[in-house]
DOZA-374656 format. One record per residue (C-alpha): residue number from 1; residue in one letter; x, y, z. Coordinates in Angstrom, 3 decimals, decimal comma. Layout:
<pts>
> num | residuo | X | Y | Z
> NUM | A | X | Y | Z
...
</pts>
This chain:
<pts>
> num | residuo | X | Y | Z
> 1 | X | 44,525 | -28,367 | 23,567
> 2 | X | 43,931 | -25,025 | 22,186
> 3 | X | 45,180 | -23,561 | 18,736
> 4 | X | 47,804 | -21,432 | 20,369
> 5 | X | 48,919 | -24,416 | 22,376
> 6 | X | 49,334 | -26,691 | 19,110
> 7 | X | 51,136 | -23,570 | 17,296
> 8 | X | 53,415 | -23,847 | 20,415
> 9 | X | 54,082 | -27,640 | 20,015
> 10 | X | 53,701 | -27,009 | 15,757
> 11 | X | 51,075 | -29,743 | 15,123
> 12 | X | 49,539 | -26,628 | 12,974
> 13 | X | 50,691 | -24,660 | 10,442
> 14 | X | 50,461 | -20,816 | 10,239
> 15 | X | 47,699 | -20,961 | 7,530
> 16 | X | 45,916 | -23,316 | 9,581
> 17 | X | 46,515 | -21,794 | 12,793
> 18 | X | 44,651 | -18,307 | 10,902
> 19 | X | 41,462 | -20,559 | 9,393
> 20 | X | 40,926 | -22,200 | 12,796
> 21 | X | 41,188 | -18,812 | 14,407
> 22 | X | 38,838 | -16,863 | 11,857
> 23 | X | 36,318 | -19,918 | 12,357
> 24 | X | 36,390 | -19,720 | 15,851
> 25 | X | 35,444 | -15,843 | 15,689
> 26 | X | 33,102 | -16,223 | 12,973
> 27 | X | 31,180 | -18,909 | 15,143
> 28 | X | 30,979 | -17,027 | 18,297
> 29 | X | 30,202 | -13,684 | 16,363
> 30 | X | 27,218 | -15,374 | 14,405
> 31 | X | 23,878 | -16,045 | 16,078
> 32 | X | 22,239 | -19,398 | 15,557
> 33 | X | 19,170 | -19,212 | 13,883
> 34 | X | 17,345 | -20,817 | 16,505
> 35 | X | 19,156 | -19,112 | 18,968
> 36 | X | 17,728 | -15,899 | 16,925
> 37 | X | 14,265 | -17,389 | 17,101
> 38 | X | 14,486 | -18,375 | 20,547
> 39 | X | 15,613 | -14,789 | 21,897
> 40 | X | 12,600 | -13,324 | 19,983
> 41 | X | 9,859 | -15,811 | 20,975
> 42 | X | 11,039 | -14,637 | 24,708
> 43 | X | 10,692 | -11,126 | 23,879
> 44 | X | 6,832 | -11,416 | 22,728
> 45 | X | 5,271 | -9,975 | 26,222
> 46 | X | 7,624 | -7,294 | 26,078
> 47 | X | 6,672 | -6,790 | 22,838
> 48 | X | 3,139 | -7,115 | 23,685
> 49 | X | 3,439 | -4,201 | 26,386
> 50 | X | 4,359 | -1,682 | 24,114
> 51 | X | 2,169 | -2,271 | 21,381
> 52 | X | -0,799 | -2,023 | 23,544
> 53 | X | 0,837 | 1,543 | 24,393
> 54 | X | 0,545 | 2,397 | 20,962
> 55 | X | -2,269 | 1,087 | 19,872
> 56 | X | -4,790 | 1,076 | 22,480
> 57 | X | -7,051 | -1,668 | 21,423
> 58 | X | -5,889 | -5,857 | 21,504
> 59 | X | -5,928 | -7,090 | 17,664
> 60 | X | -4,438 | -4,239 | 16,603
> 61 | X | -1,395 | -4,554 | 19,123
> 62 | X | -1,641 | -8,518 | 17,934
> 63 | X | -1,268 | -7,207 | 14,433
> 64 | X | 1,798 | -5,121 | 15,522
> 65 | X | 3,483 | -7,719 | 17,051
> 66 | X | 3,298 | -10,190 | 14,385
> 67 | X | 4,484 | -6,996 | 11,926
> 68 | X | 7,177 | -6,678 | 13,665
> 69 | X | 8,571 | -10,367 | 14,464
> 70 | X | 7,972 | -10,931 | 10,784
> 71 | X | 10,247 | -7,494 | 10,079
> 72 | X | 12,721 | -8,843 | 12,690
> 73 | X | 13,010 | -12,543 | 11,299
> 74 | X | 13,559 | -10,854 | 7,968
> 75 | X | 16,232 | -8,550 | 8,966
> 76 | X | 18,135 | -10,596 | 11,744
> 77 | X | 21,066 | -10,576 | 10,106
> 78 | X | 21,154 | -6,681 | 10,847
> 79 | X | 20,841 | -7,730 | 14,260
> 80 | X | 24,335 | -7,362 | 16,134
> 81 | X | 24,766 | -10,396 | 19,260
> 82 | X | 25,204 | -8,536 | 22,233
> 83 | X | 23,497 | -5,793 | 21,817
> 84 | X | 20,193 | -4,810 | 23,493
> 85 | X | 17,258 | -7,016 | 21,667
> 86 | X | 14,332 | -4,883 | 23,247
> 87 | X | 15,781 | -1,542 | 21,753
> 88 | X | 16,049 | -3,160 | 18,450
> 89 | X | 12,959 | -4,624 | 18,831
> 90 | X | 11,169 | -1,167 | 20,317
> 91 | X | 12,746 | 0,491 | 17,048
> 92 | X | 11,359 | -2,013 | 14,164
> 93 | X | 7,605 | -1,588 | 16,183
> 94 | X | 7,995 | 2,202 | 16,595
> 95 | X | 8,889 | 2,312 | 12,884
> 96 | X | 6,020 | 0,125 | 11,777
> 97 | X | 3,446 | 1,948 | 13,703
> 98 | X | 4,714 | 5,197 | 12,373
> 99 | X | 4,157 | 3,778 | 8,612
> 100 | X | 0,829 | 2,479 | 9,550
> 101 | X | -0,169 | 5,420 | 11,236
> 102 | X | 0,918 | 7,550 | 8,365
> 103 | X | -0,727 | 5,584 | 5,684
> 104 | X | -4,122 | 5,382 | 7,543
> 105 | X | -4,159 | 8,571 | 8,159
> 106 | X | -3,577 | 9,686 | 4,478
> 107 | X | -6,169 | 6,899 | 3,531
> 108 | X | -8,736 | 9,370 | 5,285
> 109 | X | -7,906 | 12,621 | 4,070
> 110 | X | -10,794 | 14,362 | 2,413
> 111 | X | -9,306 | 16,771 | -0,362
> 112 | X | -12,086 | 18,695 | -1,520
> 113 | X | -10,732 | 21,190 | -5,026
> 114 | X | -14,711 | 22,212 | -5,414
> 115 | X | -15,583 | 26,086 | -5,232
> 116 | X | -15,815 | 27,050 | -2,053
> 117 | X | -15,273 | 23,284 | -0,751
> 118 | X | -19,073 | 22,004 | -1,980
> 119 | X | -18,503 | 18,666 | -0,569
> 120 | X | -16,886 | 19,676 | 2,915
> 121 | X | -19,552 | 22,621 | 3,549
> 122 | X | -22,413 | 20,011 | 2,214
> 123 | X | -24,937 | 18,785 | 4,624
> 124 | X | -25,301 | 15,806 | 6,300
> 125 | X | -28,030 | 15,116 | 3,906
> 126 | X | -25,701 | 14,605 | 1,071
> 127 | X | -25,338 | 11,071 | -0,445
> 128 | X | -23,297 | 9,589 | -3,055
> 129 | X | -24,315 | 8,547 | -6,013
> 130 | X | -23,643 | 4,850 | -5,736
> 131 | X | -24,663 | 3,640 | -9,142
> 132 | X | -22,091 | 6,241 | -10,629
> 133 | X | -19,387 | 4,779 | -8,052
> 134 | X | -19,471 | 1,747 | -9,125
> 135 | X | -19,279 | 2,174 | -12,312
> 136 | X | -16,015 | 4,360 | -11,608
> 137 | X | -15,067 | 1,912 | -9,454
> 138 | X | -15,451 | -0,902 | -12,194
> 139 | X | -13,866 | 0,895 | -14,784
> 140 | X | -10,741 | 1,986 | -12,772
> 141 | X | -10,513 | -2,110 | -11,639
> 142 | X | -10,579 | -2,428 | -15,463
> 143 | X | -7,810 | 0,248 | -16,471
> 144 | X | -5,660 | -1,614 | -14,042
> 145 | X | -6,840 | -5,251 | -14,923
> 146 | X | -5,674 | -4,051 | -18,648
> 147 | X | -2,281 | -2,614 | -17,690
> 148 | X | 0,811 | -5,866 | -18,762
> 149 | X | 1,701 | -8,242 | -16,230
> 150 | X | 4,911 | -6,344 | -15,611
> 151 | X | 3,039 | -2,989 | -14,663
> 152 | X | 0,102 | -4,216 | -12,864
> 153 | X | 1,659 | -6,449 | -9,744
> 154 | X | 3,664 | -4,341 | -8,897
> 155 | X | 1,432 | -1,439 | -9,087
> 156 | X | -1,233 | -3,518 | -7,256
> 157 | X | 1,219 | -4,546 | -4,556
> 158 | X | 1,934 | -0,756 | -3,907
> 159 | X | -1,781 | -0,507 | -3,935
> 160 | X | -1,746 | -2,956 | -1,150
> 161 | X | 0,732 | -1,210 | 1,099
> 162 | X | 4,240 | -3,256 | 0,389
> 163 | X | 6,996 | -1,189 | 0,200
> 164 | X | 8,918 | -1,093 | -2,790
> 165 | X | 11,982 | -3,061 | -1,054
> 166 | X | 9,399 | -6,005 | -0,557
> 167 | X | 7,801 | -5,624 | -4,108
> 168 | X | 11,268 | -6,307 | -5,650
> 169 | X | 12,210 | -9,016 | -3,327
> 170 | X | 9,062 | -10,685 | -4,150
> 171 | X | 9,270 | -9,827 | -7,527
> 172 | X | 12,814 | -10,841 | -7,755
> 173 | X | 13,828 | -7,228 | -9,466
> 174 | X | 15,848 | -4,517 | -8,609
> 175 | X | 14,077 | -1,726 | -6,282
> 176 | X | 14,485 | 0,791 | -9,197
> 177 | X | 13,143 | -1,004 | -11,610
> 178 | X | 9,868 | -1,705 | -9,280
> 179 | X | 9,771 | 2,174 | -8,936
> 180 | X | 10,281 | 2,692 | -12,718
> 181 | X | 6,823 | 0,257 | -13,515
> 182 | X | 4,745 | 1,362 | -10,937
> 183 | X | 5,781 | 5,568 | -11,799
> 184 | X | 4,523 | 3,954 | -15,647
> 185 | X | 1,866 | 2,349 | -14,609
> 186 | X | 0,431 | 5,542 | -12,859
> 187 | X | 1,154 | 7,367 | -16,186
> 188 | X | -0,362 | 4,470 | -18,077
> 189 | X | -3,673 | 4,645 | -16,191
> 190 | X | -3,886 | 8,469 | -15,966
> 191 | X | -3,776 | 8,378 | -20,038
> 192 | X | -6,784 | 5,424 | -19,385
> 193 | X | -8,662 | 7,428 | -17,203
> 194 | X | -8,801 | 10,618 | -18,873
> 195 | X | -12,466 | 11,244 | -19,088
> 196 | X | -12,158 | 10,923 | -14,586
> 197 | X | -10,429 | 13,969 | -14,547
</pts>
């Protein structure tokens, strides 16, 4: 016997007849978890495919894959039942490769301020003075190392590549306040590290 059929022959009250209603909506609207896990599991060839289109080489489209299952487990709630899984999917992966890309390709950007760009126009021949990088190297680890607690993991996490949504849910902080220590922190060590500019 239905609801609507026990409204008819009032074994249910109104109220009840509304909670029983809502509950049956809210149950078919809302995707299991396992059903969530089990609709993603069958998406990882797909998923697979397209990362190998983007990335051209195995681990890394490994690496992308796992990125984004771990982005989609994370947001599945944002994830509507019904609608198309691969496009979502497709999206979260496009996005992360984009990010990656990005912050690779700023990770090799030369910026030379010399006169007449020294270092760019230098030969081949030109080595770097490895005794004097590591001892920049050490005392820049040591600037950090010296920053508080509250400054230095979340600064180090940036470091690291999180994102400062992940650095406060890890961190257990609001977002602006992970932006407010690690904009500090910066100012903190550029005071430290005077004598490197």
């Amino acid at each position: 016997m239905n609801i609507l059929e026990k409204l008819l022959n009032k074994k249910l009250g109104f109220n009840e007849v509304l909670l029983n209603l809502w509950l049956e909506s809210l149950n078919k609207s809302i995707m299991s978890t396992l059903e969530f896990n089990q609709l993603l599991v069958s998406q990882s060839d797909f998923l697979r495919g397209f990362a190998l289109g983007f990335t051209r080489n195995g681990a890394d489209a490994d690496d992308l894959v796992q990125d984004t299952m771990v982005k989609a487990l994370r947001y599945k709630n944002n994830f509507k039942e019904g609608t198309n899984m691969k496009g979502w999917l497709y999206t979260i992966m496009r996005n992360i490769f984009i990010n990656n890309y990005k912050r690779k390709k700023f990770q090799n950007t030369v910026l030379d301020s010399t006169e007449n760009q020294y270092f760019i126009n230098a030969s081949q021949d030109y080595r770097v003075d490895t005794v004097t990088t590591v001892i920049n190297q050490a005392d820049i680890l040591e600037a950090i190392d010296d920053l508080k607690p509250d400054f230095r993991k979340p600064f180090t996490m940036f470091l690291d590549g999180y994102h400062y949504d992940e650095i406060a849910e890890e961190m257990n902080i609001p977002m602006g306040t992970v932006k407010s220590r690690i904009f500090h922190a910066r100012k903190k060590l550029s005071v430290s590290l005077s004598d490197f500019n």
